[in-house]
C-alpha positions as CSV (number, residue, x, y, z in Angstrom):
1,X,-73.5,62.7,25.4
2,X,-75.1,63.6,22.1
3,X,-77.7,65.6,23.7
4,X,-75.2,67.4,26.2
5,X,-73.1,68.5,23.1
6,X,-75.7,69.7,21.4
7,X,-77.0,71.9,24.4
8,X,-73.6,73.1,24.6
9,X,-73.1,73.6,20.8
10,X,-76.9,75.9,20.7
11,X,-77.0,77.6,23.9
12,X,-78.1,80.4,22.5
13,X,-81.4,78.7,21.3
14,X,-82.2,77.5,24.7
15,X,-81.5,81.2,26.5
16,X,-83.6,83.0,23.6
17,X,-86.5,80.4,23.7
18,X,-86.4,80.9,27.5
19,X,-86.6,84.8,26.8
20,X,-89.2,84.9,24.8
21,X,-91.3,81.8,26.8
22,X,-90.8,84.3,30.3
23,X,-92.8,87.2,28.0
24,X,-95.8,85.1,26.6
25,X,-96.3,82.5,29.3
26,X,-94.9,83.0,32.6
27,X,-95.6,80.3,35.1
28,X,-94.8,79.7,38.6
29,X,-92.7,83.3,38.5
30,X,-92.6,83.9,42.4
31,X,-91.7,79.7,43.3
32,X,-88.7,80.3,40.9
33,X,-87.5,83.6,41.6
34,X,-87.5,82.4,44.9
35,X,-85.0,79.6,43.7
36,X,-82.1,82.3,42.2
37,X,-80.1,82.2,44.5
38,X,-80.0,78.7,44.7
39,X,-79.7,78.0,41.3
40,X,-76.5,80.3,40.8
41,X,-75.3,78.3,43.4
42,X,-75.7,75.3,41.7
43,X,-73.9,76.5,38.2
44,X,-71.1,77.6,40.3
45,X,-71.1,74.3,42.0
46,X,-70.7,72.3,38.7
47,X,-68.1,74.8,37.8
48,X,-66.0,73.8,41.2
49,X,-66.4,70.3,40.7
50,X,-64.2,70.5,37.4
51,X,-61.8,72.8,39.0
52,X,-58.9,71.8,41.7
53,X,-59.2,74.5,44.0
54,X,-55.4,73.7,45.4
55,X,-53.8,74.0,42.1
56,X,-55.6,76.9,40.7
57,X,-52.6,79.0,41.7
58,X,-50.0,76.5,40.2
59,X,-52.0,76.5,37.0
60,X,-51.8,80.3,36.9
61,X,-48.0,80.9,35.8
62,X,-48.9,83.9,34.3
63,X,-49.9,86.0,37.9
64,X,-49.4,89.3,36.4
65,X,-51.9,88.8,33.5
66,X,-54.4,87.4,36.4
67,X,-53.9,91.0,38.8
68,X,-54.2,92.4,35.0
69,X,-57.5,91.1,34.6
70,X,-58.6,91.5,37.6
71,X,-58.1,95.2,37.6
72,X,-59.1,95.9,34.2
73,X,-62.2,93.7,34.1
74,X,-63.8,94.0,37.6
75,X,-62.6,97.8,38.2
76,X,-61.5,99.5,35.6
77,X,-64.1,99.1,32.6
78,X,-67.2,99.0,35.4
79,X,-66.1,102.4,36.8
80,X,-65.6,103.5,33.0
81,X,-69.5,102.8,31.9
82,X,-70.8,104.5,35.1
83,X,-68.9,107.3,34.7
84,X,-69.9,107.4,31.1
85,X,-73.6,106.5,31.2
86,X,-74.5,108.9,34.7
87,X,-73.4,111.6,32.6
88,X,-77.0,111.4,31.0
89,X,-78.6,108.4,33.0
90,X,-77.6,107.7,36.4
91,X,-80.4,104.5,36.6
92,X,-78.7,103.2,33.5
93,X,-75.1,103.8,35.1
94,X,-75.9,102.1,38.1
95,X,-77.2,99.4,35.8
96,X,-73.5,99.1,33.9
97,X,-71.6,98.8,36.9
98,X,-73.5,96.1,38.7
99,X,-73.6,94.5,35.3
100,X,-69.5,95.0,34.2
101,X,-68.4,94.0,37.9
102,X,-69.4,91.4,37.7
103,X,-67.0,87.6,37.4
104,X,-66.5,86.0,33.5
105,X,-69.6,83.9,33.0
106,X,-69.3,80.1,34.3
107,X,-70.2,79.2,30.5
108,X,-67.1,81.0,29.2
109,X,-64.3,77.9,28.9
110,X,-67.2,76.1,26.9
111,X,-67.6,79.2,24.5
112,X,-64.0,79.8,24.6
113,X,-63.7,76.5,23.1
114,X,-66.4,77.3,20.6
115,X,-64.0,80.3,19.8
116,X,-60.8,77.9,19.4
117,X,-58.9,80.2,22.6
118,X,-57.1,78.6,25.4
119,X,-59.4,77.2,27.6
120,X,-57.3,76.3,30.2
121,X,-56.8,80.5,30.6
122,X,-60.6,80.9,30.0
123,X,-61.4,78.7,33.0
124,X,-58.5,80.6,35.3
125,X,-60.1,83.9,34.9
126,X,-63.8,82.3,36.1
127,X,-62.2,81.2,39.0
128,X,-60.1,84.2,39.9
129,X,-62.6,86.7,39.0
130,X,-65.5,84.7,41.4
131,X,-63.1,84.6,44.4
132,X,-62.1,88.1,44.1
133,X,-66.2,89.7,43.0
134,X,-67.2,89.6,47.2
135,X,-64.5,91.9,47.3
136,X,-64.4,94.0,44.4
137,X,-68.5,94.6,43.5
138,X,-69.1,95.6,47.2
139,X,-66.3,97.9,47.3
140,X,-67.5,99.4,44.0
141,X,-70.8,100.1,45.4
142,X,-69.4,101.4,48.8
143,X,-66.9,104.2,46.5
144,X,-70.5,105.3,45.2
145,X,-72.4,105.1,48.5
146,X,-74.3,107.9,48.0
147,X,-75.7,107.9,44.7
148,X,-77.3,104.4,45.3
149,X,-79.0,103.2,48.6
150,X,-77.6,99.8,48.7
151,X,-75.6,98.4,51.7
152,X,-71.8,97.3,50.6
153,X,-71.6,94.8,53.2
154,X,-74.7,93.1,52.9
155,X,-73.7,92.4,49.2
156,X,-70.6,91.0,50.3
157,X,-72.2,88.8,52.6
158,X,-74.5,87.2,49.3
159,X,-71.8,87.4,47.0
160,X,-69.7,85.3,49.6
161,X,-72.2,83.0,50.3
162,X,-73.2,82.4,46.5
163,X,-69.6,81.8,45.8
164,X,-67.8,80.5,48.9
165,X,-70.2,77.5,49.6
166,X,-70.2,76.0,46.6
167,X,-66.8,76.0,45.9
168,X,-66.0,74.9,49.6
169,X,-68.7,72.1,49.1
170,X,-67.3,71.2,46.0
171,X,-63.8,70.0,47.3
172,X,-65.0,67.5,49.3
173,X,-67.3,65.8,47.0
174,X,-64.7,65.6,44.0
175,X,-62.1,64.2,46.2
176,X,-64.6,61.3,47.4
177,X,-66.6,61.0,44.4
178,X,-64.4,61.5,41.4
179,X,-64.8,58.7,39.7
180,X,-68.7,59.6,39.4
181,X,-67.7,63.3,38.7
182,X,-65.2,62.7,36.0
183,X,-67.7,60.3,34.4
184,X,-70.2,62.8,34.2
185,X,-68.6,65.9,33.9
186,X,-69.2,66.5,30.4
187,X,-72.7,67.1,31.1
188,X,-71.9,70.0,33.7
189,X,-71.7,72.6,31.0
190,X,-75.1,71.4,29.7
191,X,-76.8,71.5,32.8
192,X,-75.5,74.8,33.5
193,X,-77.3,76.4,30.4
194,X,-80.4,74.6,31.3
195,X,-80.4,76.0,34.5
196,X,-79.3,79.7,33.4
197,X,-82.0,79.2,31.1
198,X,-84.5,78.4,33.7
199,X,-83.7,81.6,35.6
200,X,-84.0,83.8,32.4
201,X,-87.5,82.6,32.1
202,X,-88.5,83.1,35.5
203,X,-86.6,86.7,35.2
204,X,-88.1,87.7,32.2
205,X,-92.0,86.5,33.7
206,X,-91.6,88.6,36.5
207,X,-90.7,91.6,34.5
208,X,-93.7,90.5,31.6
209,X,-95.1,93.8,32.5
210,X,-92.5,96.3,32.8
211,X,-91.0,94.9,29.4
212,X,-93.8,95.3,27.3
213,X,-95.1,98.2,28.9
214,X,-92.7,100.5,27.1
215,X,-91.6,99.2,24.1
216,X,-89.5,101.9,22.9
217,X,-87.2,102.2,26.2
218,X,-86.6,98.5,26.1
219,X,-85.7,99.2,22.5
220,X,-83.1,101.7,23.3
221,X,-81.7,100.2,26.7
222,X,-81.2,97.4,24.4
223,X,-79.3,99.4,22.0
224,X,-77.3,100.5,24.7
225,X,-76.2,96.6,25.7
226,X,-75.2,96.2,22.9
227,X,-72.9,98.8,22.1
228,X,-71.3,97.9,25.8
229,X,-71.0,94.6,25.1
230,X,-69.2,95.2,21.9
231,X,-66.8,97.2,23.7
232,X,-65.6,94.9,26.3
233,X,-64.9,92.9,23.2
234,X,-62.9,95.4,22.0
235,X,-61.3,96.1,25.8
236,X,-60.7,92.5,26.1
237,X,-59.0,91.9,22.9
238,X,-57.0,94.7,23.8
239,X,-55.8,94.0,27.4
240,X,-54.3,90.8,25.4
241,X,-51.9,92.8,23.1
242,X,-48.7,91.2,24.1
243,X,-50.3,87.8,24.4
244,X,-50.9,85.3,21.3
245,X,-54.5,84.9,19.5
246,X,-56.0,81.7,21.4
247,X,-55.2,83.9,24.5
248,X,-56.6,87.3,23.4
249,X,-60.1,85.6,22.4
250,X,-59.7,84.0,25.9
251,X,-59.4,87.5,27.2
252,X,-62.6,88.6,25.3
253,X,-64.7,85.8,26.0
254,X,-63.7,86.5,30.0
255,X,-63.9,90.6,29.3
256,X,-67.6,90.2,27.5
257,X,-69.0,87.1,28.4
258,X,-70.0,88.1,32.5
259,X,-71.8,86.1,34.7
260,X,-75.3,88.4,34.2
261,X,-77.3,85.4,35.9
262,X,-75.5,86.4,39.2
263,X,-76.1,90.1,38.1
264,X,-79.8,89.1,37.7
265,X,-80.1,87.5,41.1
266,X,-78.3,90.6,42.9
267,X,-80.6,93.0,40.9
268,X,-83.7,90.8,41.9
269,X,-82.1,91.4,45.8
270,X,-81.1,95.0,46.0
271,X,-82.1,97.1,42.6
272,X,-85.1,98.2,41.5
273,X,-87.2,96.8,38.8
274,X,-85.8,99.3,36.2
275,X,-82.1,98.1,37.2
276,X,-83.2,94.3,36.9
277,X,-84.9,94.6,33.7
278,X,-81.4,95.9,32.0
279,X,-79.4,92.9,33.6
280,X,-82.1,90.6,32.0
281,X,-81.9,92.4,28.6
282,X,-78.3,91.8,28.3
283,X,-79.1,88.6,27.9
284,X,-79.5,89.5,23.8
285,X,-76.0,90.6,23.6
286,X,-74.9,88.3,25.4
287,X,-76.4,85.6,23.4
288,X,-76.4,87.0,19.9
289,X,-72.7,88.4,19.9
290,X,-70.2,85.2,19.9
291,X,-71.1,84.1,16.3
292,X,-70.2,88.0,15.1
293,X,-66.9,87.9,16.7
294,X,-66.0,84.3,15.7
295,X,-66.2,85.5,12.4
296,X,-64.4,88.5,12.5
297,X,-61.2,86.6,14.1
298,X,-59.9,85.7,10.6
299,X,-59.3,89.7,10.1
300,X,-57.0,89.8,13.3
């Protein structure tokens, strides 16, 4: 219990070790990276296994915020930061939507809670927005067909399977094992971290090379993360302007906090290497920016 809090409570620690572990001693890169897929899986799995698939749409009272979301965070801002970045680097843009199309992060109701937001809308919009990414990424992709050689509907087909078959395999097993489950489902959080953590390190190993190879351009793609990720904060907060506080950092944390280990796994799939190394560097934003905008919620 102890320990599983305490995973929870310094993520970051474990994601950053993991980073910097997959630059100075990679082992056994190609045996994991053959594993992604299956290890998304398995975070989304845990994730199902706390959810009740049949009352996700009783839960959601609010359906017009959801469509909101939906539209804003999984079309809207992605289309925005292509636009924006092919103006001057089409790789990069490529790189910003596959990474802003993507579903809120599985961790998010756990940092939501960090947060003190309303977890219960935090861990709607993980559910909504990972049903509805099989349909929305591919379709992105498909509108921009021709400036990027990658096949709509074999995306669907992964995105399906990484997100359909756990969460169809996951009913069955919390109706006939929920006593087990709701025993242990306080570690599930924790042992999604560990395994997202996991993947980073095999991630960052097999792009050891390419990373340190050219310092400066990882310096300045980084740059670049960040200053996105600061503004789906921003958009997030935003697209919660009629709602009340606990709700608007639930936005954010959904807007900002993006499931980049499934936008790791689908870069490792279809992108090049240049494309995959920017979904593993926004791992530092995405590790390094909740404590900043914890703090700054006593000025809203």
């Amino acid at each position: 219990m102890k320990i599983a809090v305490f995973i929870e409570k310094h993520f970051w620690i474990f994601l950053l070790t993991c980073l910097v572990l997959g630059l100075i001693y990679p082992l056994f890169n190609e045996f994991l990276m053959s594993l992604l897929k299956l290890f998304l899986m398995a975070m989304l799995f845990l994730v199902f296994l706390k959810t009740d698939i049949a009352q996700i749409f009783t839960k959601m009272k609010n359906y017009k915020l959801m469509i909101f979301i939906v539209v804003m965070n999984m079309v809207i801002f992605p289309l925005f930061f292509y636009l924006t970045f092919s103006l001057f680097d089409p790789v990069m843009a490529i790189g910003m939507l596959l990474l802003t199309a993507m579903p809120a992060g599985v961790t998010t109701p756990a940092l939501t809670d960090i947060a003190r937001g309303n977890t219960a809308l935090s861990a709607s919009i993980v559910i909504v927005t990972s049903v509805v990414a099989p349909l929305t990424v591919p379709l992105l992709f498909w509108a921009i067909n021709d400036k990027v050689a990658v096949d709509p509907w074999l995306l669907f087909k992964d995105l399906a399977l990484i997100v359909f078959v756990p969460m169809i395999l996951s009913q069955p097993v919390k109706r006939y094992f929920s006593g087990i489950i709701e025993k242990y489902n306080h570690v599930f959080t924790a042992s999604n971290i560990i395994i997202l953590s996991v993947m980073v390190y095999a991630i960052m190993g097999s792009q050891r090379d390419i990373i340190l190879g050219d310092f400066r351009k990882i310096i300045r793609e980084t740059a670049f993360l960040y200053l996105v990720y600061i503004l789906l904060h921003l958009f997030g907060y935003l697209t919660g302007f009629k709602e009340d506080k606990e709700d608007k950092i639930s936005l954010t944390i959904g807007s900002a906090y993006i499931n980049n280990g499934m936008a790791i796994v689908l870069a490792a799939l279809y992108f090049e290497p240049a494309i995959l190394v920017l979904m593993v560097l926004s791992e530092l934003p995405w590790n390094t920016l909740l404590i900043p905008f914890k703090k700054s919620l006593k000025y809203f």
